[in-house]
N, C-alpha and C positions, 0 to 999 in steps of 0.2 A: 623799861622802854618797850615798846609797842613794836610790833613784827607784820611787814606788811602783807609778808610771805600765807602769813597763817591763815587769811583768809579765803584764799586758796583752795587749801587743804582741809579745810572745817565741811563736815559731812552735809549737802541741802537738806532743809526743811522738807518730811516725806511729805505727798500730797495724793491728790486722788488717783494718782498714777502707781502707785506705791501698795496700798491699801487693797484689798479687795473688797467692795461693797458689800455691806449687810443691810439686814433693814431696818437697823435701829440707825446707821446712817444716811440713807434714804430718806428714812423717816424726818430728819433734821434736816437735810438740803430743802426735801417738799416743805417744810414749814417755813423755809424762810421766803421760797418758791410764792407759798400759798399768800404770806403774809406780804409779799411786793405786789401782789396780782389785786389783793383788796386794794387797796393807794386807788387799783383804775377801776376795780369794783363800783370804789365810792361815786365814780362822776357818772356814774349810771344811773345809782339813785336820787344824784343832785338832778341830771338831767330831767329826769321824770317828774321829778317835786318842781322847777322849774317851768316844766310844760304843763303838768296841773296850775300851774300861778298865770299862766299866761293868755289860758282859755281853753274853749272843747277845741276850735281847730287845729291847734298844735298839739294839745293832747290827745287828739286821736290819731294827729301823724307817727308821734312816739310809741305811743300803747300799738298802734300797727308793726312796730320795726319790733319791741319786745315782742309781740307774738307770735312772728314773724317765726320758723325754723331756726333758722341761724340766731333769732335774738333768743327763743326760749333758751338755745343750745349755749349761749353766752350766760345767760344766768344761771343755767343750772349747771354750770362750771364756779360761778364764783358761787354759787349755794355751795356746794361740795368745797367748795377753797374757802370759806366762813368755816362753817363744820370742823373741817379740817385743821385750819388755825388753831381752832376752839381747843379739841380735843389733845393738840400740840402742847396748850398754853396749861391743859388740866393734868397731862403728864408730868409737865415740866413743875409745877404745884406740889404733884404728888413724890416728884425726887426732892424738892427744896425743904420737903419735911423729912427728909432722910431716909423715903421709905422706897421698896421696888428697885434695889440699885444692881441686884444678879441678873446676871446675863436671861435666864430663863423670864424673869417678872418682865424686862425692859422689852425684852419680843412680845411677852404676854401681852402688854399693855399697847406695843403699836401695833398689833393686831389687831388689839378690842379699838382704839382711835380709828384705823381703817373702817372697821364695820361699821361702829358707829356715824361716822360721819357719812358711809354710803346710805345706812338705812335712816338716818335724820332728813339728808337731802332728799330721798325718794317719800318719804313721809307729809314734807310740804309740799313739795309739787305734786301728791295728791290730794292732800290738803287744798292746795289752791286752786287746783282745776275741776276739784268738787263744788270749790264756793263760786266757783265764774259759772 
């Protein structure tokens, strides 16, 4: 028979309160972070494809608002939140093969995902303000 009492008494589930952050969990909040923010990433590049379909006059009101400070600043937030996802998704690869599972590799590796994804993002946006 079931004890209604025990529920009680049954210890909560620890949570982020509990825990003291590292940055291999960091690391995992940002990815799921980075991976909700692409969803609105995406209607970015709908919009723009959209506005190229429509004519030069809307697509030069768009292409104005991306060039915009605040617009490049928005994209070159979801560059770095692509990257980032990415290098999340190549981690997560590299432990489903059973490998990098100590504590020392799993730092190792979201360090080299940070950097990588900084230095990819700064890469294309000179990339692309080379070819504009």
């Amino acid at each position: 028979m079931a004890n209604s009492d025990l529920g009680e008494k049954r210890p909560l589930s620890p949570h982020l309160q509990v825990y003291r952050p590292n940055l291999t969990m960091m690391m995992s909040i940002l990815h799921r972070i980075t991976g909700a923010a692409l969803y609105f990433a995406i209607l970015l590049g709908v919009w723009w494809l959209v506005a190229l379909a429509a004519g030069p006059g809307y697509f030069a009101f768009v292409d104005g608002i991306f060039r915009s400070w605040l617009g490049l600043l928005v994209l070159f937030g979801a560059t770095y939140g692509l990257f980032h996802h990415m290098m999340g998704g190549i981690r997560h690869l590299i432990w489903d093969a059973g490998k990098a599972f100590s504590i020392k590799s799993a730092e190792h590796m979201a360090w080299m995902s940070l950097a990588l994804a900084a230095g990819l993002t700064v890469v294309v946006f000179i990339a692309g303000f080379a070819a504009s």
